[in-house]
C-alpha positions as a LaTeX table, in Angstrom:
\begin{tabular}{lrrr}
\hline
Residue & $x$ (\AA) & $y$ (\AA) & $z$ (\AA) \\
\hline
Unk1 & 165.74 & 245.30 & 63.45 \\
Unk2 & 168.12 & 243.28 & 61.55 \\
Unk3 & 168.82 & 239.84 & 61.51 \\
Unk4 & 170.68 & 236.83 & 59.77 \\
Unk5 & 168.88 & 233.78 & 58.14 \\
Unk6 & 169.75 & 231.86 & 61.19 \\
Unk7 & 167.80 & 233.96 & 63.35 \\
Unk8 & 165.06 & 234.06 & 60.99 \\
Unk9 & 164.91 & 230.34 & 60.68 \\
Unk10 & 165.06 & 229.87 & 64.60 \\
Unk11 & 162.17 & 232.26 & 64.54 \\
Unk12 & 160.01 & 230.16 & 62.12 \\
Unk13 & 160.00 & 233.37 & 59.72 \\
Unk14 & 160.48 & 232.19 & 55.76 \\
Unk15 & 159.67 & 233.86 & 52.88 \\
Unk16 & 155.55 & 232.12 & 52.61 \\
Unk17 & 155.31 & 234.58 & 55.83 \\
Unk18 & 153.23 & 237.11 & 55.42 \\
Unk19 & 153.86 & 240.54 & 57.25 \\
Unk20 & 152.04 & 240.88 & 60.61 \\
Unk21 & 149.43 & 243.70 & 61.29 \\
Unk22 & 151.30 & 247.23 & 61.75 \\
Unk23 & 154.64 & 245.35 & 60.78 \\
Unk24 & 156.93 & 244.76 & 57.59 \\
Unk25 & 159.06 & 241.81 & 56.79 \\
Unk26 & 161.11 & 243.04 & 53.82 \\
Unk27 & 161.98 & 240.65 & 50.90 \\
Unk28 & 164.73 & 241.81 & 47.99 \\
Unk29 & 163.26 & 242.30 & 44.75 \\
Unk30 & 163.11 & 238.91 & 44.15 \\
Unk31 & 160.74 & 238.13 & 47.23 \\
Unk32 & 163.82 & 236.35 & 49.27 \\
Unk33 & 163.93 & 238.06 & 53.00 \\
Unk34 & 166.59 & 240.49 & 53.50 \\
Unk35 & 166.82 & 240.45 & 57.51 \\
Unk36 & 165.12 & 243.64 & 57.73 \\
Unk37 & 162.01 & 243.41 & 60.46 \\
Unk38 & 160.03 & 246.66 & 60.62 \\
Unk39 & 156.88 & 247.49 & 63.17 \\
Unk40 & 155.59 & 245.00 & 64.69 \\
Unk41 & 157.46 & 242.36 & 62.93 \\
Unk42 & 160.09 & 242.93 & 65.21 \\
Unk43 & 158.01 & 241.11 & 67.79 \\
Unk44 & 158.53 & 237.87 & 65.59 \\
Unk45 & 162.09 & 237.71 & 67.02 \\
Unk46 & 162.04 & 239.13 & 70.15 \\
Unk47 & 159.99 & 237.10 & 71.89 \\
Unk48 & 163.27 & 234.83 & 71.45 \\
Unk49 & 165.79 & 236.79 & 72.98 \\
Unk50 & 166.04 & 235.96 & 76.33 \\
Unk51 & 166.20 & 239.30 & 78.93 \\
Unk52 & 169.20 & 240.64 & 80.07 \\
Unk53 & 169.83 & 241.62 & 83.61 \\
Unk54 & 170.16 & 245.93 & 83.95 \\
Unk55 & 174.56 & 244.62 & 85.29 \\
Unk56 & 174.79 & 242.59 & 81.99 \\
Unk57 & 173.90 & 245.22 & 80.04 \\
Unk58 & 175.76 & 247.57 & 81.60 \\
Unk59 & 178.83 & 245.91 & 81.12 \\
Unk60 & 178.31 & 245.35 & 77.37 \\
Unk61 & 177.74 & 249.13 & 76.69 \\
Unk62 & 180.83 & 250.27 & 79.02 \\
Unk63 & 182.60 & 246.75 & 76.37 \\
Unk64 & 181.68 & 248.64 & 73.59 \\
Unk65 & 182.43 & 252.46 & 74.30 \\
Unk66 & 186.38 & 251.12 & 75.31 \\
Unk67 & 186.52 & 250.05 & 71.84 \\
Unk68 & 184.51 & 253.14 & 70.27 \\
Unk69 & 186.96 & 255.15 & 72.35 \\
Unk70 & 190.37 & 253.15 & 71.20 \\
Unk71 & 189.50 & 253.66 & 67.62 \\
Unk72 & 188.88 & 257.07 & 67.94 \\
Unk73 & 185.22 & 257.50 & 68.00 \\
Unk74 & 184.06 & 260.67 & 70.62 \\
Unk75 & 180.19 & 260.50 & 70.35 \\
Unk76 & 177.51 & 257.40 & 69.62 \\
Unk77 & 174.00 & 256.81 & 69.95 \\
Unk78 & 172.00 & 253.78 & 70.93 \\
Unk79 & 168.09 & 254.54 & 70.49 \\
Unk80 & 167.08 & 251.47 & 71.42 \\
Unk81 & 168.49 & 251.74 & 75.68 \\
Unk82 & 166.15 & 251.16 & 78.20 \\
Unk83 & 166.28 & 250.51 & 82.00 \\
Unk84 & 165.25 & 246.83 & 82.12 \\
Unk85 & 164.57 & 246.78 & 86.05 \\
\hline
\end{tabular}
């Protein structure tokens, strides 16, 4: 997962954090986080984003392939669907 210094500040996550169990937080090579959240890490943030009803969803994706299909764009993937019900 990747997300901005906001987020990660919101989620209490700075760079004196140390990577959970079966998780990475990445840091550049000078130790400063890059937004990257591997694993279990990931779990950091999420427990911070609030659900989303299965309609909401729905209606984002359907947002999203109109403008995938207006530029052009025939095929996508999204790994990370799920049925939320």
């Amino acid at each position: 997962m990747l997300v901005n210094s906001a987020s990660l500040s919101a989620c209490h996550i700075d760079s004196s954090r140390q990577d959970p169990l079966g998780g990475t937080i990445e840091r550049d090579s000078s130790g400063r986080l890059n937004g990257m959240l591997r694993g279990r890490a990931v779990e950091l943030v999420g427990r911070y984003i609030p659900e989303q009803k299965t309609k909401s969803i729905q209606a984002a994706i359907e947002r999203g392939i109109e403008k995938l299909v207006a530029k052009g764009v025939t095929t996508f993937c999204d790994c990370s669907l799920y049925n939320a019900d």
